[in-house]
CHARMM-style PDB file with segment names, atoms N, HN, CA, C and O in Angstrom:
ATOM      1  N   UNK     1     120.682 102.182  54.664  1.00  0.00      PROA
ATOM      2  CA  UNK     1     119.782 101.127  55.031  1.00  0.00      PROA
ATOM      3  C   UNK     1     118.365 101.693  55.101  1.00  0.00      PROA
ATOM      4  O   UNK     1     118.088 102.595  55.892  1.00  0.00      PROA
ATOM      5  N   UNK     2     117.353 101.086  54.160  1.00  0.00      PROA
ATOM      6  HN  UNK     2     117.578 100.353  53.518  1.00  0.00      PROA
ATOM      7  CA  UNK     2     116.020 101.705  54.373  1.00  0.00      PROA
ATOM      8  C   UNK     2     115.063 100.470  54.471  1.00  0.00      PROA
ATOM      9  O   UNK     2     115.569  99.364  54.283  1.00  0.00      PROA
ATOM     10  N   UNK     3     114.130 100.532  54.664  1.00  0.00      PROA
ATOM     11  HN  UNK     3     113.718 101.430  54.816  1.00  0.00      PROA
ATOM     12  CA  UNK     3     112.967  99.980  55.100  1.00  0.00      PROA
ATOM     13  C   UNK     3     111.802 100.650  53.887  1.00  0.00      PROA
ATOM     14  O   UNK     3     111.290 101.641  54.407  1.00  0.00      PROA
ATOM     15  N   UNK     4     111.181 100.402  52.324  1.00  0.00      PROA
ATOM     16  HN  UNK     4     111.597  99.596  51.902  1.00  0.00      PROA
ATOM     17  CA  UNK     4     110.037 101.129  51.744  1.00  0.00      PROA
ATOM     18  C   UNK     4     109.249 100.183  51.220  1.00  0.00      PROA
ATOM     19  O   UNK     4     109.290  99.183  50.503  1.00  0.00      PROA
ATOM     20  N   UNK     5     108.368 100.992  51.958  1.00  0.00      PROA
ATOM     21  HN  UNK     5     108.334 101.804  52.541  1.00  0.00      PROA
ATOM     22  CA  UNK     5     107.090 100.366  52.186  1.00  0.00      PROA
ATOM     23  C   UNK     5     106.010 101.055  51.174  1.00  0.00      PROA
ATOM     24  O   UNK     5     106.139 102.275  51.072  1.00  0.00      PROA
ATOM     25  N   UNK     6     104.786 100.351  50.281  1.00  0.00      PROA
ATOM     26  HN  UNK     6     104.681  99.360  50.364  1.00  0.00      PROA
ATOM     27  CA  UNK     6     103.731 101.358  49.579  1.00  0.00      PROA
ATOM     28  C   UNK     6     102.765 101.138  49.880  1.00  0.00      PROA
ATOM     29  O   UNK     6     102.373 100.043  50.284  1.00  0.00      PROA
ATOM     30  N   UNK     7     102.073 102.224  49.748  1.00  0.00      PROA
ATOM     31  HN  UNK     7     102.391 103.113  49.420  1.00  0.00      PROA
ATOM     32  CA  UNK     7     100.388 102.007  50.200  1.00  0.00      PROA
ATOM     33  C   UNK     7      99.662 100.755  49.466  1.00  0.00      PROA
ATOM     34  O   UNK     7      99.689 100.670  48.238  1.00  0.00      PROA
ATOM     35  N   UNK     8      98.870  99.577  50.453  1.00  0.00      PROA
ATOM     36  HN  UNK     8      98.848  99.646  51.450  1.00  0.00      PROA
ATOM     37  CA  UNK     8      98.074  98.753  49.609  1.00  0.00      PROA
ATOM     38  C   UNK     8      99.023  97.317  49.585  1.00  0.00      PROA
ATOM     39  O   UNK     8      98.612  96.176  49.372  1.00  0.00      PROA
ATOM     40  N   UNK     9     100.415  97.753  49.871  1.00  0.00      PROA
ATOM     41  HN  UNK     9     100.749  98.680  50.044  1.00  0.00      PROA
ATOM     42  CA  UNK     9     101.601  96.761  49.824  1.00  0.00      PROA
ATOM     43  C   UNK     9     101.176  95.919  50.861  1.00  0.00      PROA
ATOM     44  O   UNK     9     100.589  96.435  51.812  1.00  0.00      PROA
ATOM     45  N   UNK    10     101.405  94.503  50.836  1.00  0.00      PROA
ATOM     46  HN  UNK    10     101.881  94.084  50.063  1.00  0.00      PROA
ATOM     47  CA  UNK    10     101.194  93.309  51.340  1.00  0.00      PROA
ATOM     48  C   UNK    10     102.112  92.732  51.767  1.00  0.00      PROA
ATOM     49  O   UNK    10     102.561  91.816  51.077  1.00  0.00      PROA
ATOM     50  N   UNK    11     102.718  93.029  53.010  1.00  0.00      PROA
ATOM     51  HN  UNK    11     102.353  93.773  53.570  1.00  0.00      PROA
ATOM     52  CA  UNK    11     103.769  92.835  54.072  1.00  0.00      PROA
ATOM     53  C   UNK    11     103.066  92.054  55.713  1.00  0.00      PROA
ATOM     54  O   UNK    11     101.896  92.162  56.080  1.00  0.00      PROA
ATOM     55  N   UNK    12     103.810  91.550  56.208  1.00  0.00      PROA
ATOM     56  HN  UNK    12     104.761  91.462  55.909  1.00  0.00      PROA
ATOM     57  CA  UNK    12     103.473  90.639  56.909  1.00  0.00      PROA
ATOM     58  C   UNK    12     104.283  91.389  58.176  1.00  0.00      PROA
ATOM     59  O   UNK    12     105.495  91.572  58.286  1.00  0.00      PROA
ATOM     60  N   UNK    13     103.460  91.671  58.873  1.00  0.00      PROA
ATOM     61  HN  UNK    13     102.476  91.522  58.783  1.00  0.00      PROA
ATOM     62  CA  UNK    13     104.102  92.520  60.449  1.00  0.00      PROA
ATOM     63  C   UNK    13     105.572  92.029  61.006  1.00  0.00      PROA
ATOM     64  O   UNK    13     106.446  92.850  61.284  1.00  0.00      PROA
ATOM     65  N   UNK    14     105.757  90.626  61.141  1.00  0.00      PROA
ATOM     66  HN  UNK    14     105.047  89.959  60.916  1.00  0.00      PROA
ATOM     67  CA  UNK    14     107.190  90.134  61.197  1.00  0.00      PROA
ATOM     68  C   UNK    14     107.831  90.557  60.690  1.00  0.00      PROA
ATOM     69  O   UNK    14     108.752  90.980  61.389  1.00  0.00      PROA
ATOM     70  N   UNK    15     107.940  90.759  59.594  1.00  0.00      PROA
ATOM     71  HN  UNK    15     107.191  90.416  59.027  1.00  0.00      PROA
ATOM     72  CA  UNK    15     108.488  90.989  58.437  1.00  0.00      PROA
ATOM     73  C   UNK    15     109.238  92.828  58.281  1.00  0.00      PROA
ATOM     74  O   UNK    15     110.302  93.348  57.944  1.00  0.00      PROA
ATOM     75  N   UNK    16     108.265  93.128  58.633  1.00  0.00      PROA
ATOM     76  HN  UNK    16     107.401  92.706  58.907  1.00  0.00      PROA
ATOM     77  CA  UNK    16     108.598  94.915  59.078  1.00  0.00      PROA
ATOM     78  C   UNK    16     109.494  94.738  60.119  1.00  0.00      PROA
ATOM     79  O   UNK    16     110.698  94.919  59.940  1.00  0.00      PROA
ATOM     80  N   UNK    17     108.994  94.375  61.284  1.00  0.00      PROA
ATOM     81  HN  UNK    17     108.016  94.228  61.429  1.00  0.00      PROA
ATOM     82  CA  UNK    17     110.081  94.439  62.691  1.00  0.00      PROA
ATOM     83  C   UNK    17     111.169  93.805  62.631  1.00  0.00      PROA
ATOM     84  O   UNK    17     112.048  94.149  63.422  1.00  0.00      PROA
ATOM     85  N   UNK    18     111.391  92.903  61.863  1.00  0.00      PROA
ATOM     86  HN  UNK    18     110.677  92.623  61.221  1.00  0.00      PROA
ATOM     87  CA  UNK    18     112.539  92.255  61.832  1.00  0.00      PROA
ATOM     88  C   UNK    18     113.737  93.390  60.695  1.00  0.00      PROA
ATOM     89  O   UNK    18     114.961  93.471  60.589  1.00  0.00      PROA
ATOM     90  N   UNK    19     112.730  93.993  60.129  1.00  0.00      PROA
ATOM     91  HN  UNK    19     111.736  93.927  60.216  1.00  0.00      PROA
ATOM     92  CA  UNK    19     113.526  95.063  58.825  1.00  0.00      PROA
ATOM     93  C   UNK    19     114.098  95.971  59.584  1.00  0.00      PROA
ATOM     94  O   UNK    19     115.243  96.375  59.379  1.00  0.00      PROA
ATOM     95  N   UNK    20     113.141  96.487  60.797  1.00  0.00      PROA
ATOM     96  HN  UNK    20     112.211  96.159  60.963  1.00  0.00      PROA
ATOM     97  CA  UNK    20     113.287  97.556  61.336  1.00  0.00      PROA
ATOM     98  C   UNK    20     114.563  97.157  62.307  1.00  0.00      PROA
ATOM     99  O   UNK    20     115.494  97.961  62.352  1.00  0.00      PROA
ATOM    100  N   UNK    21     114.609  96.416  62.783  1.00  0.00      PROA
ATOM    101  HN  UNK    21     113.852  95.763  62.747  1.00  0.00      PROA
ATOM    102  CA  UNK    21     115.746  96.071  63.931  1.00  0.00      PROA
ATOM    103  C   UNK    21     117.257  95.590  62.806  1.00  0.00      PROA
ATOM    104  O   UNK    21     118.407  95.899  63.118  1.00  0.00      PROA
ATOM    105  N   UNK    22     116.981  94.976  61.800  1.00  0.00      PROA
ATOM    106  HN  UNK    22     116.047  94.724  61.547  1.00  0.00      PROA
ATOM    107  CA  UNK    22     118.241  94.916  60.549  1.00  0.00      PROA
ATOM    108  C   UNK    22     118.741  95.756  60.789  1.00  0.00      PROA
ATOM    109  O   UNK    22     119.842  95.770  61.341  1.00  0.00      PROA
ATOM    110  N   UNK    23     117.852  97.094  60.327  1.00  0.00      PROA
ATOM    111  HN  UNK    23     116.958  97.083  59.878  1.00  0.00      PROA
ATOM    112  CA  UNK    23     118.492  98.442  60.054  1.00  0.00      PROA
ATOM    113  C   UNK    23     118.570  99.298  61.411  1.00  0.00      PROA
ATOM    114  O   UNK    23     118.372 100.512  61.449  1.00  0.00      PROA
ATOM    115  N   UNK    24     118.876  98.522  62.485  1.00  0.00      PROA
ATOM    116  HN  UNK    24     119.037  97.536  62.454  1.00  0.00      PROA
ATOM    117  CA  UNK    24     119.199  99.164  63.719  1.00  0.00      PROA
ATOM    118  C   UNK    24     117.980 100.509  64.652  1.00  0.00      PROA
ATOM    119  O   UNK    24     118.234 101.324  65.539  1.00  0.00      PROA
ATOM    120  N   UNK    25     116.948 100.252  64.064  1.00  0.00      PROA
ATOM    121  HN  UNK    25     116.741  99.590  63.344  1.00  0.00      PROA
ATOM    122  CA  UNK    25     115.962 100.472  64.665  1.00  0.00      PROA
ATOM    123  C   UNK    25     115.551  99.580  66.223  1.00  0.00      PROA
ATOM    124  O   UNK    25     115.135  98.423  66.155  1.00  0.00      PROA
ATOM    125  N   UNK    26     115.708 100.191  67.388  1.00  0.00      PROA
ATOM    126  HN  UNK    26     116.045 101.131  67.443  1.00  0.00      PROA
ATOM    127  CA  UNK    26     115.397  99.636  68.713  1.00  0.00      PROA
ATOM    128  C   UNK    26     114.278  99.500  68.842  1.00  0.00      PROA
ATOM    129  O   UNK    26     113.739 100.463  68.298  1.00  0.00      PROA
ATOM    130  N   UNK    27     113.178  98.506  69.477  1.00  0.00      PROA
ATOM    131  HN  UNK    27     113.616  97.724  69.919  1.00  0.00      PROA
ATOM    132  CA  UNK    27     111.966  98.055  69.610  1.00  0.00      PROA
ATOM    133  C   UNK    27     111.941  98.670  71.373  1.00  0.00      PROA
ATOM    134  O   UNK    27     112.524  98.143  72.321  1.00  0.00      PROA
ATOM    135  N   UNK    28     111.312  99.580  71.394  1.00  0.00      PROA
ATOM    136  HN  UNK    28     110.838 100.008  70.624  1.00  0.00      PROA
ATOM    137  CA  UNK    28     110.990 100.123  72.655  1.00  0.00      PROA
ATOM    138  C   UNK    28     109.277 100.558  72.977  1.00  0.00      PROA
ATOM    139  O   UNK    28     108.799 101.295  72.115  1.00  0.00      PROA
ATOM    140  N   UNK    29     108.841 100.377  73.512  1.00  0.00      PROA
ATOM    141  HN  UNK    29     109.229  99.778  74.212  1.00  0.00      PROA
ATOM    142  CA  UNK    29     107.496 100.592  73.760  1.00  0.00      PROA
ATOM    143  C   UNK    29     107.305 101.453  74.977  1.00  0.00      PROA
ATOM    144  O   UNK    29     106.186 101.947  74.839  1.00  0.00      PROA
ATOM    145  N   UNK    30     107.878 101.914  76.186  1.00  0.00      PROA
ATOM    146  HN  UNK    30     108.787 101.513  76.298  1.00  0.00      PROA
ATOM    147  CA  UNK    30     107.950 102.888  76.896  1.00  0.00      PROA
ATOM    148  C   UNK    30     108.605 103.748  76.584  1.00  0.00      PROA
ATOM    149  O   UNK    30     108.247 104.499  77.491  1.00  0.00      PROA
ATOM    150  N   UNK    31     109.598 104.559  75.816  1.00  0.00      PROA
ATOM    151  HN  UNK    31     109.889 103.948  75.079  1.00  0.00      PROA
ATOM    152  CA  UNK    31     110.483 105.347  75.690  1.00  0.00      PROA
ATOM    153  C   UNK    31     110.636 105.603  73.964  1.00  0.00      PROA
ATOM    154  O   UNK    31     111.673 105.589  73.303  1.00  0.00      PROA
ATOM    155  N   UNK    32     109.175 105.848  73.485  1.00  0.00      PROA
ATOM    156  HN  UNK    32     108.332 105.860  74.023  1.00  0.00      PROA
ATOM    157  CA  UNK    32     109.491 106.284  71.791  1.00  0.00      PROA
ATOM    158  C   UNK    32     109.841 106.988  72.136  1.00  0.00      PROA
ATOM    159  O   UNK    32     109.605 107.390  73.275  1.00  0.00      PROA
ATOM    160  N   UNK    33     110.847 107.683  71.057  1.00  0.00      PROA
ATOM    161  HN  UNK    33     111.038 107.356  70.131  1.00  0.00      PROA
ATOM    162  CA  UNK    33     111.669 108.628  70.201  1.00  0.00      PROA
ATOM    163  C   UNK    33     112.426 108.286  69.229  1.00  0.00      PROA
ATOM    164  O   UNK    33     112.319 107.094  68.940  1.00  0.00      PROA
ATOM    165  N   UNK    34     113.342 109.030  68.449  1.00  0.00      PROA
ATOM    166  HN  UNK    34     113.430 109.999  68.684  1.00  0.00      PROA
ATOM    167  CA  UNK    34     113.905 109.033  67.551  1.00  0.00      PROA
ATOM    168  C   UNK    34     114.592 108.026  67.361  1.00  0.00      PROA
ATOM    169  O   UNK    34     115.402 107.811  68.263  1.00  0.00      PROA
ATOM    170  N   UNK    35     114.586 107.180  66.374  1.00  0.00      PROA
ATOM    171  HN  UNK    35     113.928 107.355  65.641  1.00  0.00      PROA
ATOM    172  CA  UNK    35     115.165 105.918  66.764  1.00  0.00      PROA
ATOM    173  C   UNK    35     114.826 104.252  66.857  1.00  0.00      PROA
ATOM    174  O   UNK    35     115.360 103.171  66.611  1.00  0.00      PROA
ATOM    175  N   UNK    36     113.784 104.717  67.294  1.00  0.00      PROA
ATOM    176  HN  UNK    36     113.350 105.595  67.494  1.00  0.00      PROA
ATOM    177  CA  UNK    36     112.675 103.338  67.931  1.00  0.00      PROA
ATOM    178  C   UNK    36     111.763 103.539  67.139  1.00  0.00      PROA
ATOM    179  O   UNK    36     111.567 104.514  66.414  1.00  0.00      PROA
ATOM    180  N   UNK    37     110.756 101.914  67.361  1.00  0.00      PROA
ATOM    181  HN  UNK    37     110.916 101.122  67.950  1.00  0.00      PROA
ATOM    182  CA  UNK    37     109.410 101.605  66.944  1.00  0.00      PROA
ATOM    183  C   UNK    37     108.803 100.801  68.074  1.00  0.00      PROA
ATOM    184  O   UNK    37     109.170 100.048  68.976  1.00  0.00      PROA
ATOM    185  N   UNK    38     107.637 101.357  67.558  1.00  0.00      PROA
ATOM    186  HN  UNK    38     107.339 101.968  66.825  1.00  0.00      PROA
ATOM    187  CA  UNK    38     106.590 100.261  68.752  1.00  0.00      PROA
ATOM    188  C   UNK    38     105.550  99.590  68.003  1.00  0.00      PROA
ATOM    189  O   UNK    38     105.314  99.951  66.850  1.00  0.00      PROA
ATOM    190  N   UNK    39     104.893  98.626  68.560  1.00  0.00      PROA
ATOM    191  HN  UNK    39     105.085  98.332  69.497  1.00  0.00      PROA
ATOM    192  CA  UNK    39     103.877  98.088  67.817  1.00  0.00      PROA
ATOM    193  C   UNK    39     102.563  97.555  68.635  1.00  0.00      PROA
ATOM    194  O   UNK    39     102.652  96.501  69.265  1.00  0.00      PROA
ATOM    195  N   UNK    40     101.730  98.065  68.620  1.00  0.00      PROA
ATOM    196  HN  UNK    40     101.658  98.921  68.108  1.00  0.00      PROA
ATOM    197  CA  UNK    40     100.270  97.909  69.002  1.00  0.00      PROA
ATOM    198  C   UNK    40      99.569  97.061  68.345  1.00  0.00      PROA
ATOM    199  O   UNK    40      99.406  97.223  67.135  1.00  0.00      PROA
ATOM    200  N   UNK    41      99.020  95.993  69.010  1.00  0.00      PROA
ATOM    201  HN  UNK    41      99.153  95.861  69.993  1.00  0.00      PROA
ATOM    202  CA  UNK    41      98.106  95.587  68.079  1.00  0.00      PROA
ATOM    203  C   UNK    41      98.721  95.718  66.370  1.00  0.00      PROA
ATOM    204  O   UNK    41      99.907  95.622  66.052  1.00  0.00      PROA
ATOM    205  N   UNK    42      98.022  95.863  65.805  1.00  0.00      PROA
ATOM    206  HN  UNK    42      97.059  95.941  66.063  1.00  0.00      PROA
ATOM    207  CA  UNK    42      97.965  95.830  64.317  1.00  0.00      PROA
ATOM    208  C   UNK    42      98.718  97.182  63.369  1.00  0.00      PROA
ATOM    209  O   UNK    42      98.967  97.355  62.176  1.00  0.00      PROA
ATOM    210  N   UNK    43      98.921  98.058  64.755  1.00  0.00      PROA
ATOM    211  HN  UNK    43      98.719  97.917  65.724  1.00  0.00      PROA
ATOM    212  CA  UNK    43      99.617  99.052  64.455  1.00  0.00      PROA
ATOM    213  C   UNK    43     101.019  99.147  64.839  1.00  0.00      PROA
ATOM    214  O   UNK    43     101.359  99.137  66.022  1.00  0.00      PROA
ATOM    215  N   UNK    44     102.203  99.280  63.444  1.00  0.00      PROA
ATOM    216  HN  UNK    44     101.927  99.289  62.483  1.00  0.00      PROA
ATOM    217  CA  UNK    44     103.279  99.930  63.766  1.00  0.00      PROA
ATOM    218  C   UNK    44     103.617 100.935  63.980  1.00  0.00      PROA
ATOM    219  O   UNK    44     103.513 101.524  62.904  1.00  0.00      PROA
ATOM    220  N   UNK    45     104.132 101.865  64.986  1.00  0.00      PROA
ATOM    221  HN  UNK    45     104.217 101.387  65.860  1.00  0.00      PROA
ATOM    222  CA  UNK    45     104.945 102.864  65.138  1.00  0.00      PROA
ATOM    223  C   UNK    45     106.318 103.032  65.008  1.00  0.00      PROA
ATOM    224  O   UNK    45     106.958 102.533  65.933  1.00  0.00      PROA
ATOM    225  N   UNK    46     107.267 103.839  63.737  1.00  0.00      PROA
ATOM    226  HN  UNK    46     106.747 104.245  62.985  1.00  0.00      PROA
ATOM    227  CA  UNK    46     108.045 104.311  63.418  1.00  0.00      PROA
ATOM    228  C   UNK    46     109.119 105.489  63.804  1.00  0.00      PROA
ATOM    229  O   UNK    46     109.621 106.063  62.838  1.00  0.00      PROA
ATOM    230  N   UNK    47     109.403 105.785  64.720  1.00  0.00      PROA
ATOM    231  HN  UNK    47     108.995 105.319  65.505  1.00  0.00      PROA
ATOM    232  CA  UNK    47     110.325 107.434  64.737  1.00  0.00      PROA
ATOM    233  C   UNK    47     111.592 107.000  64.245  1.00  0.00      PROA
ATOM    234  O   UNK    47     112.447 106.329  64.823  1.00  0.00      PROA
ATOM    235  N   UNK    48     111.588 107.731  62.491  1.00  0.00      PROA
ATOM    236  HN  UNK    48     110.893 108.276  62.022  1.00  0.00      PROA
ATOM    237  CA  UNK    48     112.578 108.021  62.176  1.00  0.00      PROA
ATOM    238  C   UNK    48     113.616 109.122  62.775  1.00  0.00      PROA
ATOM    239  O   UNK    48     113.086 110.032  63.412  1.00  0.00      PROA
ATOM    240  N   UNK    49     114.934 109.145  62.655  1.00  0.00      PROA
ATOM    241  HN  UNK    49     115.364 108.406  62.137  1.00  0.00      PROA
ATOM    242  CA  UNK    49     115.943 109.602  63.114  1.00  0.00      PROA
ATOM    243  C   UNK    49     115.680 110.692  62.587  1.00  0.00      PROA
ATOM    244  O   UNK    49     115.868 111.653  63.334  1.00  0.00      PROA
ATOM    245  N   UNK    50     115.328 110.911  61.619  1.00  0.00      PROA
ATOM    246  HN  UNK    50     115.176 110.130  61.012  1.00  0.00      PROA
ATOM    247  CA  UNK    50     115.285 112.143  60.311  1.00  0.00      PROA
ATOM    248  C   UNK    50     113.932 112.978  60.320  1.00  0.00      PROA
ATOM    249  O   UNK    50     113.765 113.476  59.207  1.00  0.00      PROA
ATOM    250  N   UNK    51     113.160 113.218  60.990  1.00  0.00      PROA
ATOM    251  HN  UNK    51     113.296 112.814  61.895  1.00  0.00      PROA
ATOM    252  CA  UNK    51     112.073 113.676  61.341  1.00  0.00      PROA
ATOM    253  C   UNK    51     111.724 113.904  62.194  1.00  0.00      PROA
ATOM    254  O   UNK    51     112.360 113.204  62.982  1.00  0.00      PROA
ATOM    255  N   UNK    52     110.757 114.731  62.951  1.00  0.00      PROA
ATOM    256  HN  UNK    52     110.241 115.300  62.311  1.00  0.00      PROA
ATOM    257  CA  UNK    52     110.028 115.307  64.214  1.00  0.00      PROA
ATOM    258  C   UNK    52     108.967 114.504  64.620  1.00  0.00      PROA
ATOM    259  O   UNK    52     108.682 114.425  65.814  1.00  0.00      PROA
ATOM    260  N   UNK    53     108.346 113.897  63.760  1.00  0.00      PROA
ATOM    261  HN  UNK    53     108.578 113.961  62.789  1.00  0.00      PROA
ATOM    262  CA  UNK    53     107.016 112.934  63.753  1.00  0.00      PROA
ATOM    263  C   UNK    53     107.211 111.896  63.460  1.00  0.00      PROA
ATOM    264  O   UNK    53     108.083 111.625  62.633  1.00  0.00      PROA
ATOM    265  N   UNK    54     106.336 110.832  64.143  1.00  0.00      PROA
ATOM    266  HN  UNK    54     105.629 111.052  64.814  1.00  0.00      PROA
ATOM    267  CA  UNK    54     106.549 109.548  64.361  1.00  0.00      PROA
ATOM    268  C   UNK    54     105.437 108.935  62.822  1.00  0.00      PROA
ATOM    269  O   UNK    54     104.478 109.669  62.585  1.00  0.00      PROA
ATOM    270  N   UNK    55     105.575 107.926  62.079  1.00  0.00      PROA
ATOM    271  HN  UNK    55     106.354 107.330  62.272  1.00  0.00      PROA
ATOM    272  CA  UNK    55     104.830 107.313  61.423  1.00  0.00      PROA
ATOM    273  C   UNK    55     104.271 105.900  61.515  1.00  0.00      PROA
ATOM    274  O   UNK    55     105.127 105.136  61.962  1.00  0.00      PROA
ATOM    275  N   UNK    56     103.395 105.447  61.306  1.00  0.00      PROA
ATOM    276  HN  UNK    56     102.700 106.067  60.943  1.00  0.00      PROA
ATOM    277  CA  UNK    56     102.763 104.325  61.602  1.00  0.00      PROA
ATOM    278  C   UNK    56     102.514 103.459  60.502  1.00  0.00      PROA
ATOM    279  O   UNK    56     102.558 104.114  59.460  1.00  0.00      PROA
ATOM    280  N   UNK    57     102.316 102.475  60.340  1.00  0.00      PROA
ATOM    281  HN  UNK    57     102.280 101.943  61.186  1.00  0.00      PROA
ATOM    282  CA  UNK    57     101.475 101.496  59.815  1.00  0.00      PROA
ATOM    283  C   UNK    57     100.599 100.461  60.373  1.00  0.00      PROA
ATOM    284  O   UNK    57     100.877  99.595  61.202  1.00  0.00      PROA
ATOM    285  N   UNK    58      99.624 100.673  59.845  1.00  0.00      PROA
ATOM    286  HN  UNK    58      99.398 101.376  59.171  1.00  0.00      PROA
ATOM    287  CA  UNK    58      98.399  99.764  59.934  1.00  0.00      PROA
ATOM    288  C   UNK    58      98.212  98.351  58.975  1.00  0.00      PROA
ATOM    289  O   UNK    58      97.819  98.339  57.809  1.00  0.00      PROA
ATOM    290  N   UNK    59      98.598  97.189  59.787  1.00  0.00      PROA
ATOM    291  HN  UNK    59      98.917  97.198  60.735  1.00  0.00      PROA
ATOM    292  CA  UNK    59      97.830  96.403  58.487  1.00  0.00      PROA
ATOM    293  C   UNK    59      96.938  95.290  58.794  1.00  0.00      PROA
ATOM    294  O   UNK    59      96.999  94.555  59.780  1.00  0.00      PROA
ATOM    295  N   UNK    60      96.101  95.253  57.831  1.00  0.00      PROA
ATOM    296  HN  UNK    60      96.051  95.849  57.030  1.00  0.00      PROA
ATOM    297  CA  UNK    60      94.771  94.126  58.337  1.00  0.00      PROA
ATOM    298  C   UNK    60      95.433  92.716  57.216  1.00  0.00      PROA
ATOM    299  O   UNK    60      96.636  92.535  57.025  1.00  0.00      PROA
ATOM    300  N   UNK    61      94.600  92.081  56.760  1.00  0.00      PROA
ATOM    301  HN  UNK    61      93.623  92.229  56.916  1.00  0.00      PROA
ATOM    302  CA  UNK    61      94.838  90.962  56.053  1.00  0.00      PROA
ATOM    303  C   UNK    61      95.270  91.201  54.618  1.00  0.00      PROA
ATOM    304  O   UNK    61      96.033  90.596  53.865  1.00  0.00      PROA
ATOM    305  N   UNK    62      94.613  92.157  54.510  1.00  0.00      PROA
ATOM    306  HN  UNK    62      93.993  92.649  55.122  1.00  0.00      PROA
ATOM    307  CA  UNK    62      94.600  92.387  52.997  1.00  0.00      PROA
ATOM    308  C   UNK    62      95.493  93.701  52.364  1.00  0.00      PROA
ATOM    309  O   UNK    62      95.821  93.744  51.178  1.00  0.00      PROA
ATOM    310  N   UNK    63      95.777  94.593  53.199  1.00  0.00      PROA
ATOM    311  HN  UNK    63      95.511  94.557  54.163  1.00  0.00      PROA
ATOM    312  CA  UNK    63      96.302  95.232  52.722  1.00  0.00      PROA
ATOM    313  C   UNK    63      97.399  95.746  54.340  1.00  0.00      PROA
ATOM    314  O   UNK    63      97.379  95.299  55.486  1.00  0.00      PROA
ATOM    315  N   UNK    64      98.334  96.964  53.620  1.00  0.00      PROA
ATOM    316  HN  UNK    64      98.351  97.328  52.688  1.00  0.00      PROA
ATOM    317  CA  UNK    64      98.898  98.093  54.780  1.00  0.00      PROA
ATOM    318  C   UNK    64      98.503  99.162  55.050  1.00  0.00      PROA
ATOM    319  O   UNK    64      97.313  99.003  54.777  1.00  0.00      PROA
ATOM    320  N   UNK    65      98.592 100.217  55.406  1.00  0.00      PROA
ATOM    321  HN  UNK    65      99.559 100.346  55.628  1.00  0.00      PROA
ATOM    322  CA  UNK    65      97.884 101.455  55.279  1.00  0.00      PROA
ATOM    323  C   UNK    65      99.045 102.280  56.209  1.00  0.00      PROA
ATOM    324  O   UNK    65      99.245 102.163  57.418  1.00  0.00      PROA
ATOM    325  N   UNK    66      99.750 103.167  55.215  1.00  0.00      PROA
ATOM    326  HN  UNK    66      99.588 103.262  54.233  1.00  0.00      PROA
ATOM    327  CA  UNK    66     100.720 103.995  56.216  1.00  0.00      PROA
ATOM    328  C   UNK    66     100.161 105.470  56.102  1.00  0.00      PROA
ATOM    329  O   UNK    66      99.647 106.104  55.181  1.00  0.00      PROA
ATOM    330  N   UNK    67     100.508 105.785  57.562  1.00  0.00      PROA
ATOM    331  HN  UNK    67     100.925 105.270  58.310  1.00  0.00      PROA
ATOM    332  CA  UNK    67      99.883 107.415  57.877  1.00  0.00      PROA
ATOM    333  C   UNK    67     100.901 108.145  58.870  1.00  0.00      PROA
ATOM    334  O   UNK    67     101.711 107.706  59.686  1.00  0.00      PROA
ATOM    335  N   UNK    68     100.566 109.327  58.507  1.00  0.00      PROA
ATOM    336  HN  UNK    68      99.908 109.683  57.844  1.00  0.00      PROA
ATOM    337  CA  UNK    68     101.402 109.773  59.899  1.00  0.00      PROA
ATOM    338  C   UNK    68     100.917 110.937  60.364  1.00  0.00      PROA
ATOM    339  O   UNK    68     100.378 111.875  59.776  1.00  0.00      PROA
ATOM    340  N   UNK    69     101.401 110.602  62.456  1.00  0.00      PROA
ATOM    341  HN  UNK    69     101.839 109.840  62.934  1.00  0.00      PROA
ATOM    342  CA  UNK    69     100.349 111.425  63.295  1.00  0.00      PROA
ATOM    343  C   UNK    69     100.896 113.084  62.839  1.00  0.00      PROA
ATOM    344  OT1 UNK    69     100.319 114.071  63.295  1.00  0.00      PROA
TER     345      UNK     69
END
């Protein structure tokens, strides 16, 4: 089960969180880690299971913008 996303890609924030919880991703906002996402404002936060670092996406109207801390 994956969730891929591309830079510039035109996704609608619902649309992510609802992907993310499909694929058994927990929506937690006090207790990131591995596992969970959070979402700020306009920013998603990601911690994949499979990694040390958490990844984000940003998106405004027009586009997404994924980075990671």
């Amino acid at each position: 089960m994956l969730l891929l996303l591309e830079k510039g890609q035109r996704v609608r924030r619902d649309d992510i969180t609802r992907r993310l919880v499909e694929i058994l991703y927990e929506r937690n906002d006090a207790d990131f880690r591995r596992g969970t996402f959070r979402v700020r404002g306009d920013v998603i936060e990601v911690f994949p299971l499979t990694t040390r670092m958490p990844t984000a996406s940003s998106s405004s109207a027009t586009k997404s913008t994924l980075f990671h801390k």
